[in-house]
ZAMARGU-4260 file (C-alpha; in steps of 0.2 Angstrom, whole numbers, plus 5000, padded with zeros to 4 digits):
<rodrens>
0) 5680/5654/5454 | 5681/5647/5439 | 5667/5639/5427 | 5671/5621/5428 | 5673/5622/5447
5) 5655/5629/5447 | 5647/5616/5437 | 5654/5601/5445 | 5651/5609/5462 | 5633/5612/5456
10) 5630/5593/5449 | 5635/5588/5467 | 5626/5599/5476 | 5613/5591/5467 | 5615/5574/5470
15) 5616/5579/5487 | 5600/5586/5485 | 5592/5570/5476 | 5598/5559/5492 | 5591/5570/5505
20) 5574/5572/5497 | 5575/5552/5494 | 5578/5549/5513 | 5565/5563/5516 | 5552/5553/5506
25) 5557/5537/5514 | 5555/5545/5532 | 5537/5551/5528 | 5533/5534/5522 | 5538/5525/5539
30) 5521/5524/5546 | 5518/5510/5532 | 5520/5493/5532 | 5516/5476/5523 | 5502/5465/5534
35) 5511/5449/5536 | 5528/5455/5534 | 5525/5467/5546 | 5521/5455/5559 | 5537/5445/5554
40) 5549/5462/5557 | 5540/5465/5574 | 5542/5446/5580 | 5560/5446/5574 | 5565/5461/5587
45) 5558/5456/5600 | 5567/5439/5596 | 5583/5448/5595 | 5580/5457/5609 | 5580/5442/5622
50) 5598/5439/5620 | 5614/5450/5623 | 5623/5439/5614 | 5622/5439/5594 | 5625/5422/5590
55) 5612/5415/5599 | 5599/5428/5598 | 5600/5424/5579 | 5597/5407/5579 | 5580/5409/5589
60) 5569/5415/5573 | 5575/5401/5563 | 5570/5389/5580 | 5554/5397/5581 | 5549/5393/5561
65) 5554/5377/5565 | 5543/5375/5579 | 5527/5386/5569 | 5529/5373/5555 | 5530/5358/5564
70) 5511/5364/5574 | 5507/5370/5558 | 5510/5354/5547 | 5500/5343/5560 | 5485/5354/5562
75) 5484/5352/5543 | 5483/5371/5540 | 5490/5381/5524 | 5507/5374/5522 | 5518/5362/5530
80) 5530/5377/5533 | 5525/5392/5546 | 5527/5408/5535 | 5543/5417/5547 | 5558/5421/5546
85) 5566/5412/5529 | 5580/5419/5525 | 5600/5420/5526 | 5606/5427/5543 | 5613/5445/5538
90) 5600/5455/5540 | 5598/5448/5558 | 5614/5452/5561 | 5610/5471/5557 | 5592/5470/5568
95) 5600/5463/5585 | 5608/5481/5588 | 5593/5488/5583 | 5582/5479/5592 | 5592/5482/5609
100) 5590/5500/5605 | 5573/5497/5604 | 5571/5490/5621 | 5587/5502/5631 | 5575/5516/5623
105) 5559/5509/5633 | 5550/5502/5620 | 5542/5486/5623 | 5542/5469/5611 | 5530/5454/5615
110) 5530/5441/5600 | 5512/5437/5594 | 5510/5422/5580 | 5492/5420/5572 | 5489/5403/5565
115) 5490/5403/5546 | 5480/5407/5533 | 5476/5422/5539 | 5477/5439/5534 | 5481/5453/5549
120) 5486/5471/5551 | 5496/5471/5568 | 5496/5488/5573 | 5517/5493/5575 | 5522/5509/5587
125) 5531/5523/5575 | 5548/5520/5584 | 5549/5501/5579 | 5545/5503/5561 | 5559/5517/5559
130) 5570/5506/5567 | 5565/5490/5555 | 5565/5504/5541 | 5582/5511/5544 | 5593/5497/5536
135) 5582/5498/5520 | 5585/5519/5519 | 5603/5518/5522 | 5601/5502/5509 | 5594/5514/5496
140) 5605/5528/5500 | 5620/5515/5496 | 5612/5512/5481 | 5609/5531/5473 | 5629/5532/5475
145) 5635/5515/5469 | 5622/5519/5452 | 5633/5538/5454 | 5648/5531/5454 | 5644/5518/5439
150) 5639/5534/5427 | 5620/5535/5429 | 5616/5552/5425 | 5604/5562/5438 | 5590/5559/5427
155) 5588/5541/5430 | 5595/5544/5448 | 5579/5551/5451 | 5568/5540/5442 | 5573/5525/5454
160) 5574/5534/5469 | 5557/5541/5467 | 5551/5525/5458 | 5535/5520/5467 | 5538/5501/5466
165) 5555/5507/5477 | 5546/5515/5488 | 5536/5501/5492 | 5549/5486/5495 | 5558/5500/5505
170) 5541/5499/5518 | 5540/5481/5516 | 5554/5471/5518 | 5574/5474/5516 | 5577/5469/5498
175) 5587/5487/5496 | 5601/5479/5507 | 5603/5463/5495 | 5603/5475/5480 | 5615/5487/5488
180) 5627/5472/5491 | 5623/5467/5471 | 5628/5483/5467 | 5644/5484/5475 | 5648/5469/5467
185) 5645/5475/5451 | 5654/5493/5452 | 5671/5481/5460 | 5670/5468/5445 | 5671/5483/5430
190) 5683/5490/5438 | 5695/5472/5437 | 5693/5468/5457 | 5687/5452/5456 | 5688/5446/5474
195) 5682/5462/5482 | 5667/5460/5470 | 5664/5442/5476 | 5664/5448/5494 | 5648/5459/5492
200) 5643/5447/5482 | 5643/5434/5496 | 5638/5447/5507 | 5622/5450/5497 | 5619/5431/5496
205) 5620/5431/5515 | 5606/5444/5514 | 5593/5435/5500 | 5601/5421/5489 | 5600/5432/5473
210) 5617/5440/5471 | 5624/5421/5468 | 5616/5420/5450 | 5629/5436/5448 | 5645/5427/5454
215) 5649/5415/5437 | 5647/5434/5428 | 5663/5440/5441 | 5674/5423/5435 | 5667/5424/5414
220) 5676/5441/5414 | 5691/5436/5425 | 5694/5423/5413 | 5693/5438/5398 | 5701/5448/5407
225) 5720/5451/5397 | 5732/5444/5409 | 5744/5427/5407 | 5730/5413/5408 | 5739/5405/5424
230) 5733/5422/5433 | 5716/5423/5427 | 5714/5404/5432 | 5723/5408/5449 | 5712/5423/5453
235) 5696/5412/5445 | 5697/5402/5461 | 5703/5414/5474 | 5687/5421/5470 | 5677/5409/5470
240) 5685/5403/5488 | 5683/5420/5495 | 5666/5423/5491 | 5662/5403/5496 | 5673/5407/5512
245) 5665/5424/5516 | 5645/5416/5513 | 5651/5400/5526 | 5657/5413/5538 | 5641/5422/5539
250) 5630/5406/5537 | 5639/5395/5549 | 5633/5400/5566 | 5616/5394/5562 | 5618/5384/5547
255) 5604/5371/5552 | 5594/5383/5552 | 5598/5392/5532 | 5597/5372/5529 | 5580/5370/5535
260) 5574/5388/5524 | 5583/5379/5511 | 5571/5366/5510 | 5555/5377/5513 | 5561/5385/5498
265) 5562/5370/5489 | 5547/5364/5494 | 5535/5378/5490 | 5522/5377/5475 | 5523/5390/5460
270) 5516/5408/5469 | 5517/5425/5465 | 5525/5434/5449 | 5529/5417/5443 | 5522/5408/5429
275) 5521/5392/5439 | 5504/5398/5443 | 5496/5402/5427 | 5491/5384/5421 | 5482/5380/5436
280) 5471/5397/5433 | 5469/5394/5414 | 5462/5376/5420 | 5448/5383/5431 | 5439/5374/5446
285) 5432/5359/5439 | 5443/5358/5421 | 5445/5339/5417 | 5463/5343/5413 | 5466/5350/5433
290) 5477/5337/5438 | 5491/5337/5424 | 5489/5356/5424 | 5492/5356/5444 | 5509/5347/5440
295) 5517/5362/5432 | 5515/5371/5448 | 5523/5357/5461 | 5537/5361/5467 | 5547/5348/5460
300) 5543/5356/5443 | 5549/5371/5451 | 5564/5367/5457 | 5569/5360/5438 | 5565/5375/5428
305) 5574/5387/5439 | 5591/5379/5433 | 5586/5376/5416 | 5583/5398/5416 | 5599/5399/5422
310) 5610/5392/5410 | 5601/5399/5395 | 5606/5415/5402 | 5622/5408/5405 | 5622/5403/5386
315) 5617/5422/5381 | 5629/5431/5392 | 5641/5419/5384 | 5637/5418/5366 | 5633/5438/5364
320) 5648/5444/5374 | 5639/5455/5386 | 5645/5467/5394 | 5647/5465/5413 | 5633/5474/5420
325) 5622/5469/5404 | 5624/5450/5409 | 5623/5452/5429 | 5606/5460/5423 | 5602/5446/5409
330) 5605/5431/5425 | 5595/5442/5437 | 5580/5442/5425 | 5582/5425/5420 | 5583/5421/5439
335) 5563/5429/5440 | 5558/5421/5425 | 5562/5403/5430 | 5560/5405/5449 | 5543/5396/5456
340) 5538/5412/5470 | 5541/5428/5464 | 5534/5437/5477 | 5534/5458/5471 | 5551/5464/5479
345) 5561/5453/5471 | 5561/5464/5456 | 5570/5476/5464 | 5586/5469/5459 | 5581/5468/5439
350) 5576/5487/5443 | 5593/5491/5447 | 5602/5485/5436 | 5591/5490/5421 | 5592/5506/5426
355) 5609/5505/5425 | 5607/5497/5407 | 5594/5510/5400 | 5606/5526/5404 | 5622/5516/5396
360) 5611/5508/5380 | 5596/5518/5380 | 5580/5510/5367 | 5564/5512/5365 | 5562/5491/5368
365) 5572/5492/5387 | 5560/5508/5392 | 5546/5498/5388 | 5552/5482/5394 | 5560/5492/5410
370) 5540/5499/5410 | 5535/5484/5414 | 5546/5477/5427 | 5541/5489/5440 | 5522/5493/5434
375) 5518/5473/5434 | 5523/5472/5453 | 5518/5487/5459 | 5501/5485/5452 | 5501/5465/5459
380) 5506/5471/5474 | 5495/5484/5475 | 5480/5469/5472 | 5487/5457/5481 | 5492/5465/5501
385) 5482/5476/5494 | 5485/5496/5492 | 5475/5498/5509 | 5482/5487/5518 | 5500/5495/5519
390) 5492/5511/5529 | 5483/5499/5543 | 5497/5498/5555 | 5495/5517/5557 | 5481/5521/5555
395) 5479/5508/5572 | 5491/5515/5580 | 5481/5534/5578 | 5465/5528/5580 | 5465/5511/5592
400) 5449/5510/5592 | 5445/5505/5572 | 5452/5488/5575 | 5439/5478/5574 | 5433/5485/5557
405) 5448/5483/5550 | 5447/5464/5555 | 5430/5466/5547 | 5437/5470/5529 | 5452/5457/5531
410) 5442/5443/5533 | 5428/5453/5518 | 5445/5452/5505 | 5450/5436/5510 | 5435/5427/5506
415) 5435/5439/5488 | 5453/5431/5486 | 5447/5414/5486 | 5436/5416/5470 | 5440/5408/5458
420) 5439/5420/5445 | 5450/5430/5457 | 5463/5423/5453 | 5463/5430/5434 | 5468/5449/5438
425) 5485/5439/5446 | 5489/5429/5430 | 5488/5444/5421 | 5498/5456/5427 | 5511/5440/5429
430) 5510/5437/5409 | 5513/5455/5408 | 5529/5454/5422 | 5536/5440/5411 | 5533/5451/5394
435) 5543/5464/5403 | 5556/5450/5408 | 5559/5444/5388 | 5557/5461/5381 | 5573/5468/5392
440) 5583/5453/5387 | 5580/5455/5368 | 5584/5474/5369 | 5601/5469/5380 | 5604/5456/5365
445) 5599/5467/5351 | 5611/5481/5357 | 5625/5469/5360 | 5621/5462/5341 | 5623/5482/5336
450) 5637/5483/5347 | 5647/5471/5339 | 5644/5472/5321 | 5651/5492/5323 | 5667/5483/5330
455) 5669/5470/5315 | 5666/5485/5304 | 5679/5497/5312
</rodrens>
């Protein structure tokens, strides 16, 4: 056995390693689960589970938004959009099986709405949460080997495995499929497959609309690329029909529906990790200055800053040249920084990717920047469900008969969140979420600068 032989067999046996312990972490963590989101996971199965056939079992959650909203728009409560399912229909393509499972194994699903605002802890058997778990382990899994295969070393292998802001979107909703999805993308357009790498990318879109910001990166470097410009044009546009092509496919059977998410989308106020909701904290209760500062977080406001991120971006990735994997991560952090809801797992994606960037172009700037987009959300989140909350679902299920207290100190944080000066802990943390956000971008640019200036000197 020779030397070589030994080693690489020894680096794969411990990768091997580093994915059964991640998916031994993940298995212990099951029990957990968000409050709300929980509730929208559990409703989703037993949804799903009505119909044997797909394509009309999956139109039912976007039906029953539409019905939620419409009760809960003329009781004058929260919103005029029910808080369900509002999302692309990939993931509930993956869940229908599941949820079958769920029932041929004798497990039973009764849907159960509660009128919103509200802030609730259903209590979710152990078998149900594996199942809604299991897309977002074999999601995370797909990602440890997609990072391998793009030359992260094991080192920051296991610092986004065991990351605790991973962990947590893992228990809380299904992100890690979107991100896998981005991922693919991203390992098929460096290595020149441009078409393949707008398939995932649709494919992620279809999961959570986030991998599209990606998709002008896929044409910018098929048009760079060093083939005759009649092929690059001519590829330009096969991949922007096939991924078009590949997101209607998936989309289609309930389009009405992604339509009517659409517009709750575009409809909601500034929320969240986004800086849409700072100005109206700044203001306070009674400022004289209220109703102008309230404007900045409408929703048509909103809806106009999120383009105008996105093509200063576009302009960076442009004018400094960046690499493929540095501009998919510049768009997906301009993406959070012009977004109007933020809500804490959406940085998984800027996690990703900057760790993808830190082992390739490691500086002192992207590890504190990459500090904070992980530590900003975790600590909102940990705030805002809050940290407590995730181990409720559980601990009901163990002990039944704690339900009522656990109501109790529900409705104790609730009234805590509606203080005004509750609100300041929030704005904080999102400042320091957006520091995060400008100091990755300057340490991409600064190392593309660097970057290009050894070139012109070579």
């Amino acid at each position: 056995m020779s030397r070589r032989w030994w080693r690489v067999g020894w680096r794969q046996d411990e990768f091997a390693r580093l994915v059964l312990l991640a998916v031994g972490v993940r298995l212990l963590l099951v029990p957990l689960t968000h409050t709300w989101d929980g509730q929208t996971w559990a409703n989703v199965f037993a949804e799903l589970a009505r119909s044997g056939n797909p394509l009309d079992a999956i139109h039912q959650p976007y039906e029953t938004m539409r019905e939620l909203s419409l009760l809960t728009a003329a009781a004058g409560r929260h919103t005029d959009f029910y808080e369900y399912w509002a999302y692309p229909p990939l993931q509930l393509y993956v869940y229908w099986p599941l949820a079958h499972l769920y029932t041929f194994l004798g497990g039973r699903l009764d849907p159960s709405f509660v009128v919103q605002p509200a802030m609730i802890a259903p209590s979710l058997s152990a078998g149900l949460l594996l199942l809604i778990h299991t897309p977002n382990i074999v999601a995370d899994v797909a990602a440890l080997y997609l990072m391998r295969a793009l030359g992260v070393s094991l080192v920051n292998l296991r610092r986004y495995a065991f990351n605790p802001l991973v962990l947590l979107v893992g228990i809380w909703t299904f992100d890690a499929v979107m991100v896998a999805f981005l991922l693919l993308g991203l390992y098929w357009a460096e290595r020149g497959r441009p078409t393949l790498s707008g398939v995932a990318i649709a494919l992620g879109a279809a999961t959570k609309f986030v991998p599209l910001v990606a998709l002008p990166v896929v044409l910018l470097s098929t048009l760079d690329s060093t083939l005759p410009l009649r092929r690059r044009v001519a590829q330009c546009v096969i991949t922007l029909l096939t991924c078009l092509g590949v997101l209607a496919l998936v989309v289609w059977p309930v389009v009405d529906g992604v339509v009517y998410v659409v517009q709750f989308q575009l409809q909601r106020f500034g929320a969240g990790l986004s800086l849409a909701q700072t100005p109206t904290t700044l203001a306070g209760p009674n400022g004289d200055w209220r109703p102008p500062v309230d404007a900045y977080a409408s929703a048509e406001l909103g809806g106009l800053v999120l383009p105008l991120t996105l093509l200063a971006g576009s302009y960076l990735v442009v004018r400094w040249r960046l690499s493929v994997n540095s501009a998919f991560f510049v768009l997906v952090l301009a993406f959070l920084a012009g977004a109007k809801v933020v809500n804490e797992p959406y940085a998984l994606s800027a996690l990703a990717l900057g760790t993808i960037e830190l082992d390739r172009r490691p500086t002192s700037t992207l590890e504190a920047g990459y500090l904070l987009l992980w530590l900003a959300p975790f600590a909102y989140a940990m705030l805002n469900t809050p940290a407590w909350a995730f181990l409720l679902s559980g601990l009901q299920w163990a002990a039944p008969t704690l339900t009522a207290g656990i109501d109790m100190w529900l409705h104790a944080y609730r009234t805590f969140r509606s203080l005004p000066e509750a609100r300041w802990p929030y704005t904080l943390i999102t400042v320091a979420f957006d520091v995060g956000i400008c100091t990755a971008v300057w340490s991409v640019l600064r190392s593309a600068s660097a970057f290009r200036t050894v070139q012109a000197r070579g």
